[in-house]
C-alpha positions in Angstrom: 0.0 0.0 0.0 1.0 3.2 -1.0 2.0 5.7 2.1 0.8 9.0 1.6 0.8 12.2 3.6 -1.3 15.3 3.6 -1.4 18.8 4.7 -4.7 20.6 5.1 -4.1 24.0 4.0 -6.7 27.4 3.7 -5.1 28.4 0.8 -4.2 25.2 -1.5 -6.6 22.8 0.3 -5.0 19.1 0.5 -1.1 19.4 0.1 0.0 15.8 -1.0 3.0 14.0 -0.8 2.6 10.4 -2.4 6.0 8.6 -0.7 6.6 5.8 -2.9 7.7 8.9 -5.6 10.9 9.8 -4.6 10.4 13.7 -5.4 7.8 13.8 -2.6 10.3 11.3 -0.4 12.5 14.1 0.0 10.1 16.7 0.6 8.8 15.5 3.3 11.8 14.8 4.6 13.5 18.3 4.6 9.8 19.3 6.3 10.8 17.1 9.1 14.1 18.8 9.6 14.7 21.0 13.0 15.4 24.3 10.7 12.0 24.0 9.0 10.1 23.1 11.9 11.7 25.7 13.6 9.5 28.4 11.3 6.6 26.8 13.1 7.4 29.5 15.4 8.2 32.8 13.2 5.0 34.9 12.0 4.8 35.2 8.4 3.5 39.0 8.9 5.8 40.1 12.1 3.5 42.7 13.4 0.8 42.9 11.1 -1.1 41.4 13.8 -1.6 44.6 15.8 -3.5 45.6 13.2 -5.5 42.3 11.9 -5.5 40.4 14.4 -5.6 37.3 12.7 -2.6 37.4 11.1 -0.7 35.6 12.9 -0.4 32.9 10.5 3.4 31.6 10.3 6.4 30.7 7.3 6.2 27.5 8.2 2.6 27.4 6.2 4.1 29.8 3.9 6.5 27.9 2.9 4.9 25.2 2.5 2.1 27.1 0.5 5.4 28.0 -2.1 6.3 24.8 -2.7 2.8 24.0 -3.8 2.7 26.9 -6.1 5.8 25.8 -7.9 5.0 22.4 -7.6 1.4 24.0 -9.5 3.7 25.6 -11.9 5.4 22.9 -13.1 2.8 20.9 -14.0 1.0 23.5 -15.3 4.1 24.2 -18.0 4.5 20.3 -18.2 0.8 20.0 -19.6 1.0 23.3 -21.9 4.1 22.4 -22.8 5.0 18.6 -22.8 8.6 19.2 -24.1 9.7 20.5 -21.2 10.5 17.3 -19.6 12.8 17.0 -22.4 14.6 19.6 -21.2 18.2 18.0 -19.7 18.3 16.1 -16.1 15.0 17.6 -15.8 13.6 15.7 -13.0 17.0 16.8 -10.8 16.1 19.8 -12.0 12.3 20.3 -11.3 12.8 18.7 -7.6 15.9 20.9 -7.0 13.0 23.5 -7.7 10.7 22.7 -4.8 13.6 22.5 -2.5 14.8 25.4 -3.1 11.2 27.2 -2.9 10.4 24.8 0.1 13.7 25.9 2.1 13.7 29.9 0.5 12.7 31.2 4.0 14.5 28.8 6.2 17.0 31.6 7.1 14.6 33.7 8.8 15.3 35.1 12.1 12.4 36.3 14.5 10.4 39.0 13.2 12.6 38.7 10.0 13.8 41.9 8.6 13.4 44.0 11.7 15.8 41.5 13.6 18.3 42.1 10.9 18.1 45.5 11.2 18.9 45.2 14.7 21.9 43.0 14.3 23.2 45.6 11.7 23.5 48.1 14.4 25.2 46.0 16.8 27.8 44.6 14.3 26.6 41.4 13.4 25.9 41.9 9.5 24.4 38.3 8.3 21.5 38.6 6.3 18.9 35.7 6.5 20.3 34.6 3.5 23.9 34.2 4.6 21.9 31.7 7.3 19.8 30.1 5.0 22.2 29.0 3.1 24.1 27.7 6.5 21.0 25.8 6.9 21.2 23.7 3.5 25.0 23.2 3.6 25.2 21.7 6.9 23.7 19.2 8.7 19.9 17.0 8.0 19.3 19.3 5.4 22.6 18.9 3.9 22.0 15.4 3.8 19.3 15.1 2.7 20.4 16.4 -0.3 23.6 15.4 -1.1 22.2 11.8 -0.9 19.5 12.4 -3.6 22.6 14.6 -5.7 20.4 17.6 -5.5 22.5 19.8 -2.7 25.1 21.7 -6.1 22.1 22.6 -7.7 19.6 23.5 -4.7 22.5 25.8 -3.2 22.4 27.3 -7.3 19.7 29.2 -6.6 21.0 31.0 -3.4 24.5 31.5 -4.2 25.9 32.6 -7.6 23.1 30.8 -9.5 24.4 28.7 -12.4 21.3 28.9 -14.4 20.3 32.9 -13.8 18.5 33.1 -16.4 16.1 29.7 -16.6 12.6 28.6 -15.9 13.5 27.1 -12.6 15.3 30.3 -10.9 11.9 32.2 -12.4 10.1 29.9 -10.5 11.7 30.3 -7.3 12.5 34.4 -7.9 11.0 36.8 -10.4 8.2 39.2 -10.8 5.8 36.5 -10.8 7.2 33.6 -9.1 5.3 30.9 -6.7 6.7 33.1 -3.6 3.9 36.0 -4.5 1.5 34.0 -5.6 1.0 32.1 -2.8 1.8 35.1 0.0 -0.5 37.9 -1.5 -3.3 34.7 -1.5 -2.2 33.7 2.3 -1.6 37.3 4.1 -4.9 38.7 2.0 -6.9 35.4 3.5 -5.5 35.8 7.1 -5.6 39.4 7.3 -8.9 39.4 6.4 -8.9 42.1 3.9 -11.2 42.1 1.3 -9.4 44.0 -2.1 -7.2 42.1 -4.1 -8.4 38.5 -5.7 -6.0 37.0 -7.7 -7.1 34.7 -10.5 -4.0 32.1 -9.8 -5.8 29.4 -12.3 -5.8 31.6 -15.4 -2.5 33.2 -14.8 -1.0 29.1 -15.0 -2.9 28.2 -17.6 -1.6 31.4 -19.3 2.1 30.2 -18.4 4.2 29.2 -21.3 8.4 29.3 -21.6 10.7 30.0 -24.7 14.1 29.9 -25.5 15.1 34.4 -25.4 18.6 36.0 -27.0 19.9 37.8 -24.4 23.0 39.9 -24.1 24.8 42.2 -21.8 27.9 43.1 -20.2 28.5 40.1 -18.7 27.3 37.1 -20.1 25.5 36.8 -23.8 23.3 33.6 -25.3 19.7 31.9 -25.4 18.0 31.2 -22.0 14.9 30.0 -21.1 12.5 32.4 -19.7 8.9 32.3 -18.7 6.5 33.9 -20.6 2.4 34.2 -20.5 -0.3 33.8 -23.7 -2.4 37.1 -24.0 -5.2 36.0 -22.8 -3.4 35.9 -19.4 -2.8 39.5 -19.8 -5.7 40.9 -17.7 -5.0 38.2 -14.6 -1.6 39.1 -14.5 -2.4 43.1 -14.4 -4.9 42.4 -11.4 -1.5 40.4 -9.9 0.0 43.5 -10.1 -3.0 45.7 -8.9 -3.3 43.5 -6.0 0.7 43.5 -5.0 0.5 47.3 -4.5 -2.8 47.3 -2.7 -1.3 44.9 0.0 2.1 46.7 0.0 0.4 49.8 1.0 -2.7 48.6 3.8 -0.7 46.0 4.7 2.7 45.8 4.8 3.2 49.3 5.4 0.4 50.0 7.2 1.5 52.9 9.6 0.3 51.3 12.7 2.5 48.3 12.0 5.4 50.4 11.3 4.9 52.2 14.3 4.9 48.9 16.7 8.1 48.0 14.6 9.6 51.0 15.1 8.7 50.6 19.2 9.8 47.0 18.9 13.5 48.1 17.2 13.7 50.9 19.8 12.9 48.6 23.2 15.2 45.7 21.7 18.4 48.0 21.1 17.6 49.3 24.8 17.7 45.9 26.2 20.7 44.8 24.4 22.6 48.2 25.4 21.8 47.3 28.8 22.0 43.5 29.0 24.7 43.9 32.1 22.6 45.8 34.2 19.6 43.9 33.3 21.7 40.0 34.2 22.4 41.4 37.5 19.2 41.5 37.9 18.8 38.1 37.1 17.2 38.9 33.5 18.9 36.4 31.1 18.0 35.1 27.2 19.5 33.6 24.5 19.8 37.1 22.7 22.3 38.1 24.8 24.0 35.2 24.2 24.2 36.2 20.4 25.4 39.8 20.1 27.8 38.8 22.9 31.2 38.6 21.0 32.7 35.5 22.8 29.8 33.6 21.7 30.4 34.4 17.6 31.9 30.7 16.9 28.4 29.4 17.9 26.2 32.4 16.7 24.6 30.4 13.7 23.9 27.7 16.5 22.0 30.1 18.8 20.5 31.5 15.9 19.1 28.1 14.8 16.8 28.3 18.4 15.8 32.0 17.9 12.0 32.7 17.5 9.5 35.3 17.9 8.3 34.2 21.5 12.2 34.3 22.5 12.1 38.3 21.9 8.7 38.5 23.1 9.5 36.5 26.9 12.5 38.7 27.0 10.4 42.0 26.3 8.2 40.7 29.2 10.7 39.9 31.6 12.1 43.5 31.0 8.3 45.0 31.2 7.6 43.3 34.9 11.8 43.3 36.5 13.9 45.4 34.6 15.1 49.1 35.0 15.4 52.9 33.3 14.5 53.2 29.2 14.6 49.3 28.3 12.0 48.9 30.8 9.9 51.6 29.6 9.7 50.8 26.0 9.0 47.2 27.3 5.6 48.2 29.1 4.8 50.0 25.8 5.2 47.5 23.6 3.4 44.9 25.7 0.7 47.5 26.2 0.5 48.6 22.6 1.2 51.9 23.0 2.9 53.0 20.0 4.4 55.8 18.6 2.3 58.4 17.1 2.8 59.2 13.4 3.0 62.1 11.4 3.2 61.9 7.4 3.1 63.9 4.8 2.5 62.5 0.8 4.7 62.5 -2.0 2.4 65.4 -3.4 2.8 67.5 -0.4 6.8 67.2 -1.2 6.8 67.6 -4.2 5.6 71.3 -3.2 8.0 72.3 -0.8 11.4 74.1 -1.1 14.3 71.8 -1.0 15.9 72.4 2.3 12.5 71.3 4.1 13.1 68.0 5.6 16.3 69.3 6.8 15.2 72.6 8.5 12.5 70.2 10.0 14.5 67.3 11.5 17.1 70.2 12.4 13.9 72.3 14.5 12.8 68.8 16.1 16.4 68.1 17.3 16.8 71.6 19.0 13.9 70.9 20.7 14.5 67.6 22.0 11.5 65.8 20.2 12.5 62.5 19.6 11.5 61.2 16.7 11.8 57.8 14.3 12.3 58.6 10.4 10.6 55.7 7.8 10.7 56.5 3.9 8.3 54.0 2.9 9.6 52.8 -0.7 7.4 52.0 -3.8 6.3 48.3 -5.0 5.1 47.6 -8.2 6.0 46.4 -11.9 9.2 46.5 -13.1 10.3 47.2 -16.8 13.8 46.7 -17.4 15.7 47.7 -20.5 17.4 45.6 -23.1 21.0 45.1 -21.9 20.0 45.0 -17.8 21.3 42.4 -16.5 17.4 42.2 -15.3 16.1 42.0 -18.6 14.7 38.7 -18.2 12.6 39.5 -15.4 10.3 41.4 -17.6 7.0 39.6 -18.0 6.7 38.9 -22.0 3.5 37.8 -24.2 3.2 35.9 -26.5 4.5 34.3 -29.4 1.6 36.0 -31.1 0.1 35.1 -34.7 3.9 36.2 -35.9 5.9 34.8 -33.7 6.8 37.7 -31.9 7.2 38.0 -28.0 6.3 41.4 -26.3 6.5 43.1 -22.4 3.4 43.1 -20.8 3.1 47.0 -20.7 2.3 47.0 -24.8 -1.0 45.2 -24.4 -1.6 46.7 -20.9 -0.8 50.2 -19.7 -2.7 50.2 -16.9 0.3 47.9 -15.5 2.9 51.2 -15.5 0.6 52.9 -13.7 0.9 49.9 -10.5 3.7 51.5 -8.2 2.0 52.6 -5.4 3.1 55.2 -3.3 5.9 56.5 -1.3 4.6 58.2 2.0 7.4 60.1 4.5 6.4 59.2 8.3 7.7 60.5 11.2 7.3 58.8 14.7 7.1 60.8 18.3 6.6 59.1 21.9 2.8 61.0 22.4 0.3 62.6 20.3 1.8 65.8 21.9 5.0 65.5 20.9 3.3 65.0 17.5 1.4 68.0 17.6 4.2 70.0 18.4 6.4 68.5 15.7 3.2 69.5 13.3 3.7 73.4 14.6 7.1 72.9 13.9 6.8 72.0 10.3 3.6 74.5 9.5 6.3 77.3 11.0 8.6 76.4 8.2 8.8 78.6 4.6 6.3 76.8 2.1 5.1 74.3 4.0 1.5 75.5 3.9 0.4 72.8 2.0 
């Protein structure tokens, strides 16, 4: 008898893995691994939580919800497209895919990019990919791998990619790659929102590949790249249309920002004081990880680092610790956040040049403290011919003719999908706020 396993899953339904096929044999292997379980425990969304309160889903579904997509992918380009399994050791090839997508966030630390940030500034300059490739060059994972011949070409797509340009590494990391599709499905159904639907089934049965000249600087010949039939053209503008939209009343939502910015701030407090705060008895593996006698076994404590380990910590601070750590502690843990002020990239675009400095200058003489975010854009990218990007664009066709064209000549909506870039600027109260609004309405040409 055949043994099977399945994950129930909001998104994708029933995730199968049929274990007499050796493709799903390792799968399910490398989800059994301490490293990918460990994302069990490390939110998908960080803090989006303070603001939709159920998303607290984690990238341990995520991930898993990836590896479906591709997995999707595939067999949606195997069945438009039967000659792709003709394509050399594609079977290595198309299973070196899923690992890679299954394992693409196994490098994240807690709260993921804000924890990086933190490490910047206390000299430890590892990204979460610098540890997820750790993760798949040592230990099970490594294994795993190496056993099946798949570890050289998993570790491609992380590090110097042999095949840059190819439908595999478009699969794992483009403009429309399984990563997207599946998050702006999961964090729009745990979040709750209600913009946004994305019509996943027409966009793969749109999904073609062909073989594209290419040519720059660097490297010149024909690579396979993917490519969509027209009549995915409208699916794949409402993709786009629905990125931005999540960018901006998600992602970037100011309240999350503002208890990210109040998390950063209470975390760099506790670290500056982590002697004062063990003689109280306060102790956590995070001091253990800046401290610099510990950097042979960083990646080790790193590998037992999750959200709840920052959040005890913040706790213990809130109830026994002492001075600014312990302040910022309470707030967190009592959600009161930082108040934000922001002005539009309109409103900028009107004032005099020297603005933003005579502003921050004003708040500084006046002893306002005060948290800067520039929050960037997100949208569709076109790149030119010659950019080493080039083969990111998304491409139409082969029409009647034979010809392949970018997306933006049968849609120009699409160019138009970049959302916005907001300036914000974070105070302790709404009073420092207000006073940091007289400030700035004081200033020439500001009256806008």
């Amino acid at each position: 008898m055949v043994e099977r396993r399945r994950i129930r899953d909001p998104i994708h339904n029933l995730i199968r893995f049929s274990l007499d096929k050796k493709e799903d044999e390792i799968l399910w292997k490398l989800i059994d691994t301490p490293a990918f379980q460990r994302l069990r425990h490390i939110k998908q969304l960080g803090f989006s939580d303070f603001v939709y309160p159920g998303a607290t889903h984690s990238r341990f579904s995520h991930s898993l919800g990836v590896m479906e997509m591709a997995r999707k992918m595939l067999n949606a380009l195997e069945r438009n497209q039967p000659e792709i399994l003709s394509i050399q050791n594609y079977k290595n090839k198309r299973c070196a895919t899923l690992c890679a997508v299954l394992l693409h966030d196994i490098g994240h630390g807690p709260f993921s990019h804000v924890f990086e940030e933190i490490s910047e500034r206390f000299g430890v300059r590892e990204k979460h990919e610098a540890f997820t490739l750790a993760f798949i060059k040592e230990g099970p994972i490594r294994r795993i791998l190496q056993s099946n011949d798949l570890l050289d070409l998993v570790v491609s797509f992380f590090d110097k990619p042999a095949e840059t340009h190819s439908i595999f590494q478009s699969i794992v990391s483009d403009q429309i790659d399984a990563d997207r599709l599946d998050f702006l499905q999961r964090d729009k159904y745990f979040s709750g929102i209600r913009f946004g639907s994305i019509d996943v089934d027409w966009i793969l049965d749109s999904i073609r590949y062909l073989d594209t000249p290419f040519e720059d600087e660097n490297e010149e010949g024909v690579f396979t790249s993917l490519c969509f039939e027209e009549k995915g053209v409208r699916a794949i503008s409402e993709y786009f249309s629905s990125y931005v939209k999540i960018y901006i009343d998600v992602y970037f939502h100011k309240t999350t920002r503002s208890v990210q910015h109040l998390f950063t701030e209470a975390i760099m407090a506790i670290i500056s004081d982590k002697s004062d705060l063990q003689e109280l008895g306060i102790h956590s593996l995070i001091f253990e990880f800046f401290d610099e006698e510990s950097i042979p076994k960083r990646r080790e404590i790193y590998s037992n680092l999750v959200d709840g380990t920052f959040v005890q910590l913040i706790g213990r601070v809130a109830r026994d610790g002492s001075g600014e750590a312990k302040e910022l502690s309470k707030r967190f843990i009592n959600r009161k956040i930082y108040k934000c002020l922001e002005f539009s990239e309109k409103q900028r675009e009107l004032w005099p040049s020297p603005t933003i400095e005579n502003f921050e200058r004003e708040l500084n003489n006046q002893n306002l403290h005060f948290v800067k975010d520039e929050i960037p854009k997100k949208g569709h990218k076109q790149y030119s011919p010659g950019d080493q990007n080039y083969l990111k664009n998304i491409q139409i066709g082969p029409d009647s003719e034979g010809s392949i064209y970018a997306i933006t000549k049968y849609s120009d909506e699409i160019l138009g999908y970049k959302g916005h870039s907001p300036l914000r600027y974070y105070f302790l109260s709404k009073r420092d706020k207000e006073a940091a609004d007289r400030i700035f309405r004081s200033l020439p040409g500001t009256s806008n």
